[in-house]
C-alpha positions in Angstrom: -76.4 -99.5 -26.9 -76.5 -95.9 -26.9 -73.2 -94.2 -25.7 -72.9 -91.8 -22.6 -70.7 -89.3 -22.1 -69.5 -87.7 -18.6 -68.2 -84.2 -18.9 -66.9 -82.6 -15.9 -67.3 -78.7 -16.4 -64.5 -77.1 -16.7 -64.5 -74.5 -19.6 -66.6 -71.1 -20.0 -68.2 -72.5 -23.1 -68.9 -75.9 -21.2 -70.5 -73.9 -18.4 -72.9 -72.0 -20.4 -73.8 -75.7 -21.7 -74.5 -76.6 -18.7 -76.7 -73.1 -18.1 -78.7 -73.5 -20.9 -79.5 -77.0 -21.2 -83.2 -76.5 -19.1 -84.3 -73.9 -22.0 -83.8 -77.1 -24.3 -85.6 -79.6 -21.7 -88.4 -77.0 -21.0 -89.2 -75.3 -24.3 -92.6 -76.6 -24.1 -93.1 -76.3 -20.6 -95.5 -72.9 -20.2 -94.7 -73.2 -16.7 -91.1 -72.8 -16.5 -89.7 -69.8 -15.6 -86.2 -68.9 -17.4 -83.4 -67.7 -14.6 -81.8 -64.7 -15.9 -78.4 -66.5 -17.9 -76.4 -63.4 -16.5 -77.2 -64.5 -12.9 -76.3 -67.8 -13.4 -72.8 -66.9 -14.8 -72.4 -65.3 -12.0 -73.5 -68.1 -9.2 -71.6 -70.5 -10.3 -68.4 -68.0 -10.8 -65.9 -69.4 -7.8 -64.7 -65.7 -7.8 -68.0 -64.0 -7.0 -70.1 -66.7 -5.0 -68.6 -66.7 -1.4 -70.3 -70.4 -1.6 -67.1 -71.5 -3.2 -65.0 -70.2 0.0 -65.6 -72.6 2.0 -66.6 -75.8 -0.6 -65.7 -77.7 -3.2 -68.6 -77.2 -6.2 -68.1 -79.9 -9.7 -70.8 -79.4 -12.2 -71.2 -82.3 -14.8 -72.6 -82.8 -18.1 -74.2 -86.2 -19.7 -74.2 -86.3 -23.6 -75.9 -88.9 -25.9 -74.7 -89.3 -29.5 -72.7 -86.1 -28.7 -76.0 -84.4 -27.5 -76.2 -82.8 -24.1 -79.2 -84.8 -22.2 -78.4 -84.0 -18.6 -76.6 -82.2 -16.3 -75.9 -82.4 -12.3 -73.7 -80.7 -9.4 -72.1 -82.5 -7.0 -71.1 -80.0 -4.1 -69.8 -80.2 0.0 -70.9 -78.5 2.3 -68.6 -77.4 4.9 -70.3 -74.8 7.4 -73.4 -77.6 6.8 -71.4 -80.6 8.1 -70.0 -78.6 10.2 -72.9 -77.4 11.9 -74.3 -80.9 11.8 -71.8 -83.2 12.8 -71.7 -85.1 9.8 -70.0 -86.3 6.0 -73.3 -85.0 4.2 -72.5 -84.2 0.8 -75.5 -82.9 -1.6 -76.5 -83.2 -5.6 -78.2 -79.8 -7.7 -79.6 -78.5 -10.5 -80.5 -82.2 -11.4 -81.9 -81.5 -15.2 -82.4 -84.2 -17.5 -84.6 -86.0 -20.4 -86.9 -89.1 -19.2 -84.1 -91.6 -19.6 -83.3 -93.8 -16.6 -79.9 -94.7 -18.1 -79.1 -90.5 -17.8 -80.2 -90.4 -14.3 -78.5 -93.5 -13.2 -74.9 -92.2 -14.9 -75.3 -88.1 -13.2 -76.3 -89.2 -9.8 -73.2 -92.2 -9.6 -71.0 -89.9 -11.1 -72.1 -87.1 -8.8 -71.9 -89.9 -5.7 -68.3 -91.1 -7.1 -67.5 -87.7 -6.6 -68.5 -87.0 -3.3 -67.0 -90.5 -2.1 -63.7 -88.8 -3.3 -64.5 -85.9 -0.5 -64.9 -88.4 2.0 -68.8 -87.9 2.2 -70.9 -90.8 3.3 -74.5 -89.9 1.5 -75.8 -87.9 -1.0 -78.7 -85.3 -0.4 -80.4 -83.3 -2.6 -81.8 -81.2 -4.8 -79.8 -78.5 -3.0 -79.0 -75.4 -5.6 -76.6 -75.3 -3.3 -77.9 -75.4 -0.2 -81.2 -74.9 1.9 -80.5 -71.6 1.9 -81.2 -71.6 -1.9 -83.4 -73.0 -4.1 -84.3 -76.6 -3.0 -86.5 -79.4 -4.0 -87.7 -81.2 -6.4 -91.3 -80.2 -7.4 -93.8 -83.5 -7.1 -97.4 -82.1 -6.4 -98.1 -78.6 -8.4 -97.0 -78.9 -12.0 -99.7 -76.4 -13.4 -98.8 -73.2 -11.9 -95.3 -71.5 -12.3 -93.1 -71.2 -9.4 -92.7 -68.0 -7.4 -89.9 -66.3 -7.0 -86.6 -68.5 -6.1 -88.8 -71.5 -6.1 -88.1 -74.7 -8.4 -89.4 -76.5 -10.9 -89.2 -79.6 -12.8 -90.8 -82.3 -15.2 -93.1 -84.8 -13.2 -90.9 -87.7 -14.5 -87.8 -86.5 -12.1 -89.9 -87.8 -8.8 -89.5 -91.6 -10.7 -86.2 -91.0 -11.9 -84.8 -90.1 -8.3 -86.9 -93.4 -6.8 -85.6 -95.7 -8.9 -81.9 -94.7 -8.1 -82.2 -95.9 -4.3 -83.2 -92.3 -3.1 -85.7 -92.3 -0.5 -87.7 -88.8 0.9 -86.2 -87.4 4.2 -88.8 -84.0 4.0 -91.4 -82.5 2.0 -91.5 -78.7 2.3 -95.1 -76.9 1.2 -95.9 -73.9 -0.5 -99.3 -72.8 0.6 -100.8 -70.2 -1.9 -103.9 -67.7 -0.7 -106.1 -65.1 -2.8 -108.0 -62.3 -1.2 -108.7 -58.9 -1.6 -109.6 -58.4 2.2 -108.0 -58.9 5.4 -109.8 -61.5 7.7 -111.3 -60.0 10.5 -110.0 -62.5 12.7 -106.4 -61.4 11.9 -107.4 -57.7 12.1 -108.5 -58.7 15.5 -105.7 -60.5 16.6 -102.6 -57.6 15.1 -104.5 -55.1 16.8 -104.6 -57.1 20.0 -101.7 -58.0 20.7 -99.9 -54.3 20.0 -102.9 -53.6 22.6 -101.5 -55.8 24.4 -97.6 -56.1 24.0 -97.2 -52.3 24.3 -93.1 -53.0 24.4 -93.9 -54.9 20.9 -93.1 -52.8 17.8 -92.8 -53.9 13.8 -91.2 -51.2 11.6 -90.5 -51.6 8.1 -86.9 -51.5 6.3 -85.4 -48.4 6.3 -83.2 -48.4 3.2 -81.6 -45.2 3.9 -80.1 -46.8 6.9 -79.6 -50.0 5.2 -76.0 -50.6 6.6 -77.5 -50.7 10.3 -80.5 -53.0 9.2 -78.6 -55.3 7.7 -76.5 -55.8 10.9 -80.3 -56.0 12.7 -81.3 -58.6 10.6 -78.7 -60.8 10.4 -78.1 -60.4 14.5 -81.9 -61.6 14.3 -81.0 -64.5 11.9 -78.2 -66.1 13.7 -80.2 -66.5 16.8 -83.7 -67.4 15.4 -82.9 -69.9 12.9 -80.0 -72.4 14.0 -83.0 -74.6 15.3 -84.4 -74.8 12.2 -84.2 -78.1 10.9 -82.1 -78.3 7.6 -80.4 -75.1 8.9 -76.7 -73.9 6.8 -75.2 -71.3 9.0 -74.4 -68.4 5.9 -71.4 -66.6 6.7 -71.3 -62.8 7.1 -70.2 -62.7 3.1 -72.5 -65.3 1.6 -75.6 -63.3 4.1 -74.7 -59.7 2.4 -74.4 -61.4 -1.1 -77.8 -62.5 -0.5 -78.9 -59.5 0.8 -77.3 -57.3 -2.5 -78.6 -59.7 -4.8 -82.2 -59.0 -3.0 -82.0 -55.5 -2.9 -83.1 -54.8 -6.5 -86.1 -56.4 -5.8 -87.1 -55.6 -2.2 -90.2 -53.9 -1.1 -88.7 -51.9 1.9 -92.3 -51.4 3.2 -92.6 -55.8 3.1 -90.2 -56.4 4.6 -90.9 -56.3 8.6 -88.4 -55.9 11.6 -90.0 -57.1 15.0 -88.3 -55.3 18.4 -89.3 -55.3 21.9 -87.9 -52.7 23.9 -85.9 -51.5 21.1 -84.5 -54.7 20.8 -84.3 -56.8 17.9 -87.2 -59.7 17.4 -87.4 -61.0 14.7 -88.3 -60.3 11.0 -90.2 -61.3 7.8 -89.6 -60.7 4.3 -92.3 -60.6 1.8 -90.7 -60.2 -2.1 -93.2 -59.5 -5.3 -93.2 -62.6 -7.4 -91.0 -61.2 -9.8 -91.1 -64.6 -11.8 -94.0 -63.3 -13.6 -91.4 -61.0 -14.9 -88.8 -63.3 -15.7 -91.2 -65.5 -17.5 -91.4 -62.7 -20.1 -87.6 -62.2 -20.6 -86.8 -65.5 -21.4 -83.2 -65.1 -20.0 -82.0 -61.8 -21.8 -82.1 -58.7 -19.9 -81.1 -57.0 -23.3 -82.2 -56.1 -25.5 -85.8 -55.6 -24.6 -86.0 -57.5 -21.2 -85.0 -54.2 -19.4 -87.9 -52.2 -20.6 -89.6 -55.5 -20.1 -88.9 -55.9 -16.3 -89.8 -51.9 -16.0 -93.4 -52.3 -17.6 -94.5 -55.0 -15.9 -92.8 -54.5 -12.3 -96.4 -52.3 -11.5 -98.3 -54.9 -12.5 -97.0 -57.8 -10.1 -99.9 -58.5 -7.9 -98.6 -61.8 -5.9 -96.2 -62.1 -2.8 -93.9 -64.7 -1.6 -93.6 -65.1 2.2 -89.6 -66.1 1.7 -88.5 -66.5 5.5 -90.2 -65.0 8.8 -88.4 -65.6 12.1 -88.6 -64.8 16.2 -85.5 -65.3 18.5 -86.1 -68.0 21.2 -87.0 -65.6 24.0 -90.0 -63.8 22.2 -91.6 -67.0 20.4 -95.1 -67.7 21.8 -96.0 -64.5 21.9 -98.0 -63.2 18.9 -94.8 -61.7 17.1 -95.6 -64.1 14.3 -99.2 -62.7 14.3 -98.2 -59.2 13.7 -96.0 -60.4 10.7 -98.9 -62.0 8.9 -101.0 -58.8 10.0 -98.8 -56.3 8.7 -97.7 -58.4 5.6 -101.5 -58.4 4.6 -102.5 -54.9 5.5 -99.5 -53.1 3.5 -99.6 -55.6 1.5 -103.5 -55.0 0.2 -102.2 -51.0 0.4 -99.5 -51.5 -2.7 -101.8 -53.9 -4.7 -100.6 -57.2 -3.6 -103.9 -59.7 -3.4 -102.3 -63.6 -3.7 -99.4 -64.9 -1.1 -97.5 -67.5 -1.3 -96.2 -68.8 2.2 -93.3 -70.9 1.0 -91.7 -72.9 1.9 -92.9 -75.1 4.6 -91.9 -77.9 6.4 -94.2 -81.1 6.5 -94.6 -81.4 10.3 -93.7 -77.9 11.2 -97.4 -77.9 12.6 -97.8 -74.6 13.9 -97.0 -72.6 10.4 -99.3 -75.1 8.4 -102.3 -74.7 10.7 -101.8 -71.2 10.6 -101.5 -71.1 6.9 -104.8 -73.0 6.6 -106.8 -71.2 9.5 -106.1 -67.6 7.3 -107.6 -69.4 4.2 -104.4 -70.8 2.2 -103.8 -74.2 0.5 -100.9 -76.4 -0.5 -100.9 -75.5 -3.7 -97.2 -77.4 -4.6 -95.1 -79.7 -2.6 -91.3 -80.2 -2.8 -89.4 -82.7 -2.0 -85.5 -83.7 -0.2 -84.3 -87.1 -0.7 -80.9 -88.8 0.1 -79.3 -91.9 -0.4 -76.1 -93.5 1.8 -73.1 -93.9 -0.2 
């Protein structure tokens, strides 16, 4: 019998292990896209991620005949379980070769961790939580991901299963091509600003970023706490997101809804900037600068990453002038395939929507969990 090894992460040299062991699994994946390894120093850095401010994070490593095979993080949650009454704790960059005896020693050794933090199931993939990267890819595998979405080998799906995890949501990513509005959704934008004469949708204005940024996350504390699977950020881990966007932000994509003057909601449309990435292969030096700089004009697909209304202005066509403007300015820069991701499996508003402007599931992910 083959021997296993558990190595909890502990060193700088053990963490870059445990960075770079998908280039190994994916060398021959054309698909995968490479994160940037600078980025992911810095994530899982306790002294940079606000993440690790209010939970505990423990990143493990399996290695066969002394040869790293797998890898796993086993994190709480604590604004989550707050928020949601419960002992959830949650599993993570789950990254492995098609070995059943891998799979069953990271996921115990993840739970036995957990257990230890007095959580009573294990959920997951969360990198770390919903409001990262999340989900395992099972429908999709021949198309790279868009921007800050997953991917994986096909094998993970039967790996997971045969642990004792069981689905608890599948979340869509509907992808659309077209070089022309429809004139449906010309006819409904112009409508309802007919209409709604109080209604306005500005773009960012990055020269008053400081003020927007208050806007937005006003917006986001009141539009989103019903979502289902919803992390409450706090004001540190929101502006961390929002800096580590900022490099890559359209201001003109990103949409601020107000009625009255007062704030609506907003959408955020980012270029697919993996079609960058894929061509960098983790390096920003020493080519991948001049890399990221020739090819940031030539980025011709979107991803729809989050689009919210606050409770009192839902129902109202808000959500229409979103899609409207997204696709007018959109078409303007250059922009002619969307990706609407992602999207909850019986959210049934936002997937007829999707489908009535053309769009079609083009990858599904997938939560799981498993009592402990």
């Amino acid at each position: 019998m083959t021997s296993l090894q558990v190595v909890e992460v502990k060193t700088k040299k053990e963490l870059k292990e445990f960075i770079k062991l998908p280039f190994k699994l994916y060398k021959d994946d054309p698909y995968w896209v490479a994160p940037l390894i600078g980025d992911q120093l810095a994530f899982f850095n306790s002294a940079k991620n606000p993440y690790y401010k209010h939970s505990q994070v423990q990143l493990f490593l399996i290695r066969k005949s002394g040869e790293t095979v797998g890898r796993i993080s086993a994190h709480t949650n604590k604004m989550h379980n707050q928020f949601h009454q419960d002992k959830k704790g949650f599993f993570g960059f789950f990254d492995l070769i098609n070995d059943q005896e891998v799979a069953h020693l990271l996921l115990e050794t993840a739970t036995d961790w957990l257990q230890k933090q007095a959580c009573d199931s294990i959920a997951g993939p969360y990198n770390f939580s919903t409001n990262d990267e999340c989900g395992l890819l099972v429908q999709g595998f021949e198309r790279s991901p868009f921007v800050m979405m997953t991917h994986n080998h096909s094998y993970y799906e039967k790996l997971l299963v045969n642990e004792g995890f069981t689905k608890v949501k599948d979340l869509y990513a509907w992808l659309l091509e077209s070089n022309e509005m429809p004139e449906f959704l010309r006819k409904i934008g112009e409508g309802i600003l007919a209409k709604e004469p109080s209604f306005s949708v500005r773009s960012l204005d990055k020269k008053n970023l400081k003020k927007e940024v208050e806007t937005v996350f006003t917006i986001y504390q009141k539009a989103w706490a019903q979502n289902w699977g919803f992390v409450p950020m706090t004001r540190e881990e929101f502006d961390a997101l929002v800096q580590s966007l900022l490099p890559i932000v359209v201001p003109e994509l990103v949409f601020i809804a107000e009625v009255n003057g007062e704030p609506a909601g907003f959408s955020v449309a980012l270029p697919d900037y993996n079609e960058i990435l894929k061509r960098m292969h983790g390096k920003v030096l020493p080519f991948g600068l001049f890399k990221a700089l020739y090819y940031k004009n030539k980025i011709h697909s979107l991803r729809v990453i989050t689009m919210g209304v606050v409770n009192e202005y839902q129902n109202r066509g808000i959500d229409g002038l979103f899609y409207y403007y997204t696709w007018k300015i959109g078409l303007q820069l250059g922009f002619n395939i969307g990706e609407f991701s992602w999207v909850l499996e019986d959210n049934d508003k936002m997937n007829k929507i999707a489908k009535h402007l053309g769009a079609s599931i083009h990858k599904t992910y997938r939560l799981y969990d498993r009592v402990i």
